[in-house]
KOLVEXDO-463652 format. One record per residue: residue in one letter; residue number from 1; x negated, y negated, z of N, C-alpha, C, O in turn. Coordinates in steps of 0.1 Angstrom, whole numbers, plus 5000, padded with zeros to 4 digits. Layout:
BEGIN
A  NUM  X  Y  Z  X  Y  Z  X  Y  Z  X  Y  Z;
...
END
This chain:
BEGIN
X  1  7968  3408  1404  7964  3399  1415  7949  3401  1418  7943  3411  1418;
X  2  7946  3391  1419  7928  3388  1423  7926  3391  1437  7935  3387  1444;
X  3  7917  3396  1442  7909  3396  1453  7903  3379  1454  7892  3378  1447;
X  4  7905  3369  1459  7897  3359  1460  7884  3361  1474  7887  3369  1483;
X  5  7870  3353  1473  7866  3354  1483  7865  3340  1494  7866  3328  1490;
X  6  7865  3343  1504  7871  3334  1514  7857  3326  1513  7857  3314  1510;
X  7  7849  3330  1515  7840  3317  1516  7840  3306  1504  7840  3294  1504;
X  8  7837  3317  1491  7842  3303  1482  7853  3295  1476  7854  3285  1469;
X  9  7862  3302  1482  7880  3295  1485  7879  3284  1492  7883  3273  1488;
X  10  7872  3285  1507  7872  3273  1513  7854  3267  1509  7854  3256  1513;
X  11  7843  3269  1504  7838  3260  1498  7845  3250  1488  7848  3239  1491;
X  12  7847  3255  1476  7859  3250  1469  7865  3235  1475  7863  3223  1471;
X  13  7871  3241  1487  7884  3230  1488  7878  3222  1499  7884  3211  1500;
X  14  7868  3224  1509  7865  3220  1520  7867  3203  1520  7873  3197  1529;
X  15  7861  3198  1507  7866  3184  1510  7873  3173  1508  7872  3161  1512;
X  16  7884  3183  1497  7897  3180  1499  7907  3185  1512  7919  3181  1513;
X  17  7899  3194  1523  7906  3197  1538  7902  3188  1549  7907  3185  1560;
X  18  7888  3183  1543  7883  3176  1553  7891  3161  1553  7897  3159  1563;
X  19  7892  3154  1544  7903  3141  1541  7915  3150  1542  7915  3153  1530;
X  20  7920  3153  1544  7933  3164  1549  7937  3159  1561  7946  3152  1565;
X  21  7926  3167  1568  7928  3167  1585  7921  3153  1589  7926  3147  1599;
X  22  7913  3149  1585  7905  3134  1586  7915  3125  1585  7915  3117  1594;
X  23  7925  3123  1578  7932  3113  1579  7944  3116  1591  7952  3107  1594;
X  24  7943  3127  1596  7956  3125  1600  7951  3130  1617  7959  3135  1625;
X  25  7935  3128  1618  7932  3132  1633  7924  3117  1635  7926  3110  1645;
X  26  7916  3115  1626  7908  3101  1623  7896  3104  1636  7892  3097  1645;
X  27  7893  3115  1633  7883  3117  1646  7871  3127  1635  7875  3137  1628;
X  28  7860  3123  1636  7853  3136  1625  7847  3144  1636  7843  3155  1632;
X  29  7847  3142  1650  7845  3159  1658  7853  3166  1654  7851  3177  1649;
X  30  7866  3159  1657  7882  3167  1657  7880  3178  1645  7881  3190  1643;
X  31  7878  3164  1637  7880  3171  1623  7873  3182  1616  7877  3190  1608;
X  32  7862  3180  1621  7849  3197  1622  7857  3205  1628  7861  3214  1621;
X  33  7860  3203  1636  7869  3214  1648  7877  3223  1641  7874  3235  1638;
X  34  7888  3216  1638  7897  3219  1629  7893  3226  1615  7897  3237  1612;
X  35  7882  3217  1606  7880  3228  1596  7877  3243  1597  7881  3253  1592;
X  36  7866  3238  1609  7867  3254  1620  7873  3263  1616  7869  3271  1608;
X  37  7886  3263  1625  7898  3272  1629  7906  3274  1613  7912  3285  1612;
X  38  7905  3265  1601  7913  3267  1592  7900  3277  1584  7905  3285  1576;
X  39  7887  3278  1585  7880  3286  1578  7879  3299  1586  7877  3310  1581;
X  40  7880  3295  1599  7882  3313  1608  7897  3319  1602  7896  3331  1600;
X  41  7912  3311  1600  7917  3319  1599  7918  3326  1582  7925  3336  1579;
X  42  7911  3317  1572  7910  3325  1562  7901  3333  1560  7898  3336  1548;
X  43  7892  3337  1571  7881  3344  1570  7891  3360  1578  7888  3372  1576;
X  44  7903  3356  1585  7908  3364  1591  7916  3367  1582  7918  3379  1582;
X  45  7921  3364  1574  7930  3370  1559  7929  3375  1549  7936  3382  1541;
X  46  7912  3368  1551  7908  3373  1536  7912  3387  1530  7916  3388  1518;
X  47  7911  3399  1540  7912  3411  1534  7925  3416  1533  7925  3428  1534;
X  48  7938  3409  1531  7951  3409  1526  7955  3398  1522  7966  3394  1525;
X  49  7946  3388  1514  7947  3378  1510  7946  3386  1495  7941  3397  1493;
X  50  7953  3377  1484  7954  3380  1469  7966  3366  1470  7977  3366  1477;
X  51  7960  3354  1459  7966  3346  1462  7973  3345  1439  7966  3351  1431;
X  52  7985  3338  1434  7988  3341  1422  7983  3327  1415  7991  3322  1408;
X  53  7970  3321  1417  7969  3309  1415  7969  3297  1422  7965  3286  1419;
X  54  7975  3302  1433  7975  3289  1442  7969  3292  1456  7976  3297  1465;
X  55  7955  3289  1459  7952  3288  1463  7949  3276  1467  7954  3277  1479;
X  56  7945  3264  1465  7952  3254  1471  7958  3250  1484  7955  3243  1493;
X  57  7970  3258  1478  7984  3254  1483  7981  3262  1495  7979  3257  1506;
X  58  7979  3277  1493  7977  3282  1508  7972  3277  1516  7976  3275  1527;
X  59  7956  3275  1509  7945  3266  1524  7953  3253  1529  7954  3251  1542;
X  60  7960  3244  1522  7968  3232  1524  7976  3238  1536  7972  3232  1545;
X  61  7985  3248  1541  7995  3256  1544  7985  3259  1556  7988  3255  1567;
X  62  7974  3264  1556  7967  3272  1568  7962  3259  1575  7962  3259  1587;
X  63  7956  3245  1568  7955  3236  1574  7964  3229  1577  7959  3220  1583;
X  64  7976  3226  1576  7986  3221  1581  7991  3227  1590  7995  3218  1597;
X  65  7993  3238  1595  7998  3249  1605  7984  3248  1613  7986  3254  1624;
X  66  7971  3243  1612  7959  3244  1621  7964  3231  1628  7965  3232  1640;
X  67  7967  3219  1623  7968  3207  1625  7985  3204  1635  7986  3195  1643;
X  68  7993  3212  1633  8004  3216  1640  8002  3220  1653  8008  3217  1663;
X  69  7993  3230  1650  7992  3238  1664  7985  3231  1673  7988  3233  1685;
X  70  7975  3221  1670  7966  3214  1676  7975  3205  1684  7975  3204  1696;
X  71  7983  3197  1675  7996  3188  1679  8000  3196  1694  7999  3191  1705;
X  72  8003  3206  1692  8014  3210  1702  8000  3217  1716  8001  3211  1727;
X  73  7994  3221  1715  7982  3223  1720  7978  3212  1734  7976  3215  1745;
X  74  7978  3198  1726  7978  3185  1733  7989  3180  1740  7987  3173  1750;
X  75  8001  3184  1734  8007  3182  1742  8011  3187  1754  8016  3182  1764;
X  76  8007  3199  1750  8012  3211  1766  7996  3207  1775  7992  3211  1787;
X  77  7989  3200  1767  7977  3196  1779  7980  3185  1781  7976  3183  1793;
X  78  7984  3176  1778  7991  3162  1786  8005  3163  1797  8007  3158  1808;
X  79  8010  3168  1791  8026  3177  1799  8015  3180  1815  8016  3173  1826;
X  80  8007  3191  1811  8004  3199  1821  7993  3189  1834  7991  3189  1847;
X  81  7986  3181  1823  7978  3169  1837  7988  3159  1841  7986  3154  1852;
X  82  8000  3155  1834  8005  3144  1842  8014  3157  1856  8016  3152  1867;
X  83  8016  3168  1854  8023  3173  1863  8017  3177  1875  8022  3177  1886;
X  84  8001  3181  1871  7993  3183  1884  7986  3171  1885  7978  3174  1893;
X  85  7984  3160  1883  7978  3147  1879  7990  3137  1879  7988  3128  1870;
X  86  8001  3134  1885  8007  3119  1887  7999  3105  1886  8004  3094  1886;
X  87  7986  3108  1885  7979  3092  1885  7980  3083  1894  7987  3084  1904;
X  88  7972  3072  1892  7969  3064  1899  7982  3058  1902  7988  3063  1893;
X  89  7990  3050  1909  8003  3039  1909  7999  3034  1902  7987  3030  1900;
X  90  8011  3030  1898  8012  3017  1890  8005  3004  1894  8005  3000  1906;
X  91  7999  2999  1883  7997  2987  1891  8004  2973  1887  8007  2972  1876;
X  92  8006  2964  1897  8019  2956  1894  8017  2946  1884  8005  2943  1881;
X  93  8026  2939  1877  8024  2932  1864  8014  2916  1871  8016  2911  1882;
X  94  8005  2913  1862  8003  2903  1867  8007  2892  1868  8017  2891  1861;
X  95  8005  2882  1874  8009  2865  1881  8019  2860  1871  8030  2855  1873;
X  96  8009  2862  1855  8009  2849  1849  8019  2855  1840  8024  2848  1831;
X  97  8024  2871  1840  8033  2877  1827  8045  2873  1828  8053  2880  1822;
X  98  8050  2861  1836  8059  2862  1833  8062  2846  1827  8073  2841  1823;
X  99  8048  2839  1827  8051  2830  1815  8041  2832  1802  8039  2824  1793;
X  100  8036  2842  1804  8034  2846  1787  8045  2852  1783  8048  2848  1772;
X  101  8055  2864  1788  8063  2867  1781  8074  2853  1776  8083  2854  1767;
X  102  8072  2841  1786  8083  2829  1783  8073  2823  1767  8079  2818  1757;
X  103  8061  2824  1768  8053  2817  1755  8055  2828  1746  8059  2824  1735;
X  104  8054  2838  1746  8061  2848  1733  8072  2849  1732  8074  2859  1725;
X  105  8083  2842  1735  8097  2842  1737  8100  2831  1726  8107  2831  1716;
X  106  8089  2819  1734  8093  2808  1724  8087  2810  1710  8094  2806  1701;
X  107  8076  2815  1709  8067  2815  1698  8075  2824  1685  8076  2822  1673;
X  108  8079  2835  1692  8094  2839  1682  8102  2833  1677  8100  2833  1665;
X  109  8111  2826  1683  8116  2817  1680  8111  2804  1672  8115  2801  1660;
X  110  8105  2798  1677  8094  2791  1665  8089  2798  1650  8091  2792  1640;
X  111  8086  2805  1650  8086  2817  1639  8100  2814  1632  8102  2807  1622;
X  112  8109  2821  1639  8128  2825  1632  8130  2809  1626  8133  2807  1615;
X  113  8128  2798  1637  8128  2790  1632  8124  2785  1617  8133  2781  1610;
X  114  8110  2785  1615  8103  2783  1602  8107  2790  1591  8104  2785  1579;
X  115  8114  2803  1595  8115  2811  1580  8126  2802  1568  8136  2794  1571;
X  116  8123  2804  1558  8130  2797  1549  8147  2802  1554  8150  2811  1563;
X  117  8155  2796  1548  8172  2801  1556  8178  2811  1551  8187  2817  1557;
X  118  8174  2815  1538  8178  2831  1533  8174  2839  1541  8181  2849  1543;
X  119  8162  2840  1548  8158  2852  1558  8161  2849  1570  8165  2858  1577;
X  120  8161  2834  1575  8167  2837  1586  8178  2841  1585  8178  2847  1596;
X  121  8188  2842  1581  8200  2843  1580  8206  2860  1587  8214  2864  1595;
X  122  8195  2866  1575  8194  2878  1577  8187  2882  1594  8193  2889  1602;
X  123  8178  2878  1596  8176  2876  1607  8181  2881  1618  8181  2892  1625;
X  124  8189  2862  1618  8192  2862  1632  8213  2875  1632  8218  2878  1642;
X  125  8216  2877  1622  8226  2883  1621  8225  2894  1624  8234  2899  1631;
X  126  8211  2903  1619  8208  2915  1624  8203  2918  1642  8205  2929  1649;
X  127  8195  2907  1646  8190  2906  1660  8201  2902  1669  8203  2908  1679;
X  128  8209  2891  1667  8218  2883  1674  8230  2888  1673  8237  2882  1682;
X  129  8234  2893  1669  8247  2897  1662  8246  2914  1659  8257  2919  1660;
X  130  8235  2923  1656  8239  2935  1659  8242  2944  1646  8244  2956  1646;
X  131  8241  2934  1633  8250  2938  1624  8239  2946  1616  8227  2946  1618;
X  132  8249  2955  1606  8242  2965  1603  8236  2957  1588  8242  2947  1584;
X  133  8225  2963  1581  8223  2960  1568  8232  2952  1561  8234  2940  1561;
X  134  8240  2965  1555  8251  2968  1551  8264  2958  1554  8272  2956  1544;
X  135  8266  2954  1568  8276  2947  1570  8273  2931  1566  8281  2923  1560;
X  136  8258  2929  1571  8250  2916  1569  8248  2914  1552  8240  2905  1550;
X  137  8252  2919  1542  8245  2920  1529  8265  2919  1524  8266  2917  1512;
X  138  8275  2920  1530  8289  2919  1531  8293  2906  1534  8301  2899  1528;
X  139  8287  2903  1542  8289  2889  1549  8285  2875  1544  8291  2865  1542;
X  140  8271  2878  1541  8264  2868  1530  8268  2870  1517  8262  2863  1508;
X  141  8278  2882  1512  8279  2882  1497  8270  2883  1487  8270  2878  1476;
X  142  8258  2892  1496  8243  2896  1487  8245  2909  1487  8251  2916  1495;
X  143  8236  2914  1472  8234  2931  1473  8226  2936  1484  8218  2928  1488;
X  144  8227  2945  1488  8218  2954  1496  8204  2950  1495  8199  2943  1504;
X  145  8197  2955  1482  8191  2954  1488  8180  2942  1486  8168  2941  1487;
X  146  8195  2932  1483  8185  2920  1486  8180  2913  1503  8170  2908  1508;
X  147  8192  2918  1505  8189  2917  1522  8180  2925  1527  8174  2919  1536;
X  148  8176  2937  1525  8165  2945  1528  8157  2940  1525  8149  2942  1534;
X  149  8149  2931  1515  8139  2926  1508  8134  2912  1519  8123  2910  1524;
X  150  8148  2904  1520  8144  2891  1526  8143  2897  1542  8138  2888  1550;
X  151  8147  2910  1549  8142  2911  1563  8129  2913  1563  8122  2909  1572;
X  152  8123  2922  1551  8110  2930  1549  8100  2916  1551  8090  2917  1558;
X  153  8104  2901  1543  8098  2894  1538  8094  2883  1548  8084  2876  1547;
X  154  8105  2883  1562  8109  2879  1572  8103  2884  1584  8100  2875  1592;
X  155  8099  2898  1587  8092  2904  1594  8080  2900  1591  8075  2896  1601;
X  156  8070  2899  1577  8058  2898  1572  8059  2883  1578  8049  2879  1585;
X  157  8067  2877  1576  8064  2859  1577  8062  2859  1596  8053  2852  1601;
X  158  8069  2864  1603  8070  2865  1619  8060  2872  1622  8054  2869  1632;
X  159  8054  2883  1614  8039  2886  1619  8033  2884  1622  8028  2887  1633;
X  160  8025  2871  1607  8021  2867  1608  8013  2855  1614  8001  2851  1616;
X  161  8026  2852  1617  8027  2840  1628  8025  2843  1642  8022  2834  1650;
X  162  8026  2853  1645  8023  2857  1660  8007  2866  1661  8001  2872  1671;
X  163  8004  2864  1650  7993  2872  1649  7979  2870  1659  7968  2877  1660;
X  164  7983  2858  1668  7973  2853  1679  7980  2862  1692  7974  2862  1703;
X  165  7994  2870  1688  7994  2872  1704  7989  2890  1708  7993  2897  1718;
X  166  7981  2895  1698  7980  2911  1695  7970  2910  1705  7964  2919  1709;
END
C-alpha cells in the first residue's frame, strides 16, 4: 500500500470535483465552499489514508458525503427559520387568477385537442380515465412501450404549446 499525498491527490482531481459539486449546487461560492470542506477532510485522513488505486473513487465518496451533509445542513436551517420565523401571511391570490387559471384550462385543452389522435388517445385515457400505462397500452391493443413513446411525444407537443404561459 502507498502512502498517497493529500495535496497532490486533490490537485489531481480538483477539477473533476469542482464539475462534481458545480453541477449539482450550480453556485461557484457554494461550490468553493464545498471543495473546501472535501480538501479539509482529506487533509484530515491523509495520515491513515493508503488508498489500492482508487483514489478517485475515494475523493468522489468524500465529495459526495460533503455534498450530502450540506443537503441536510440546509435543511435543518430552513426547518429551524420557518419555526422561529412563520413569515409574512399569506397574501391573497389575485383578482384576475381566477380567469387565467380558466385561460390555462382552455389552452390545455386546445393543446389535447391538436395532438394527432394516437397521443391523444393516450392522453386523455391516462388523465381522464386514470388508467395505468399498462392498462391504456391493453385497451388500445399497443405495446408498451409504444404508448410510453406517444405520451413522451404528447407531453413535448403540450409543452410546447403552452410555452407562453411559464
Amino acid at each position: 500500500m502507498a502512502i498517497i499525498s493529500a495535496d497532490r491527490l486533490f490537485a489531481e482531481h480538483e477539477p473533476a470535483l469542482r464539475n462534481f459539486l458545480g453541477a449539482r449546487c450550480r453556485d461557484d461560492d457554494l461550490t468553493a465552499d464545498l471543495l473546501q470542506e472535501v480538501a479539509a477532510r482529506l487533509v484530515s485522513a491523509a495520515p491513515r489514508l493508503s488508498l489500492n488505486g482508487n483514489a478517485r473513487g475515494y475523493l468522489f465518496r468524500i465529495a459526495a458525503n460533503v455534498w450530502r451533509d450540506h443537503l441536510r445542513r440546509e435543511l435543518v436551517r430552513r426547518r429551524a427559520a420557518l419555526a422561529l420565523d412563520p413569515g409574512e401571511p399569506a397574501l391573497a391570490a389575485a383578482a384576475d387568477a381566477p380567469l387565467l387559471e380558466d385561460e390555462l384550462r382552455a389552452a390545455v385543452r386546445r393543446a389535447v385537442d391538436d395532438l394527432p389522435p394516437v397521443q391523444r388517445q393516450v392522453v386523455e385515457l391516462r388523465q381522464q380515465r386514470g388508467l395505468t400505462f399498462q392498462q391504456i397500452a391493453d385497451r388500445l391493443d399497443r405495446p408498451l412501450g409504444t404508448v410510453l413513446t406517444q405520451m413522451r411525444a404528447a407531453l413535448a407537443r403540450i409543452s410546447a404549446a403552452l410555452e407562453s404561459y411559464r
